[in-house]
Phi, psi and omega in degrees: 000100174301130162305155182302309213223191169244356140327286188289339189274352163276348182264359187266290158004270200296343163299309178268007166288298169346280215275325178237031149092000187299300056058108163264132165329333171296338200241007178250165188261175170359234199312321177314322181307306192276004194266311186287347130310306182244035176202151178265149180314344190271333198260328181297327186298285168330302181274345169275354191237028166290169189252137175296343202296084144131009154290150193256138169324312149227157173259176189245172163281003203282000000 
């Protein structure tokens, strides 16, 4: 599942720096915390490494 926007694929980044010690956990904010909980590094990979190109900054929740 590629990220939506370019939020979310920088907060799944800073989720697998995290998760493979790159990171401390303590240092990340909102979604990135919960992305490290609740995702496995592979799935955390797979949404950071989509191409940014022609993604919109953000999605809304609507």
């Amino acid at each position: 599942m590629p990220a939506k926007s370019k939020a979310q694929q920088m907060a799944a980044g800073a989720a697998l720096a995290a998760k493979r010690g790159e990171r401390k956990t303590s240092e990340l904010k909102g979604a990135s915390r919960q992305m490290v909980k609740t995702m496995t590094e592979t799935e955390l990979a797979e949404l950071a490494s989509a191409k940014r190109k022609g993604k919109p900054a953000h999605v809304s929740r609507d």
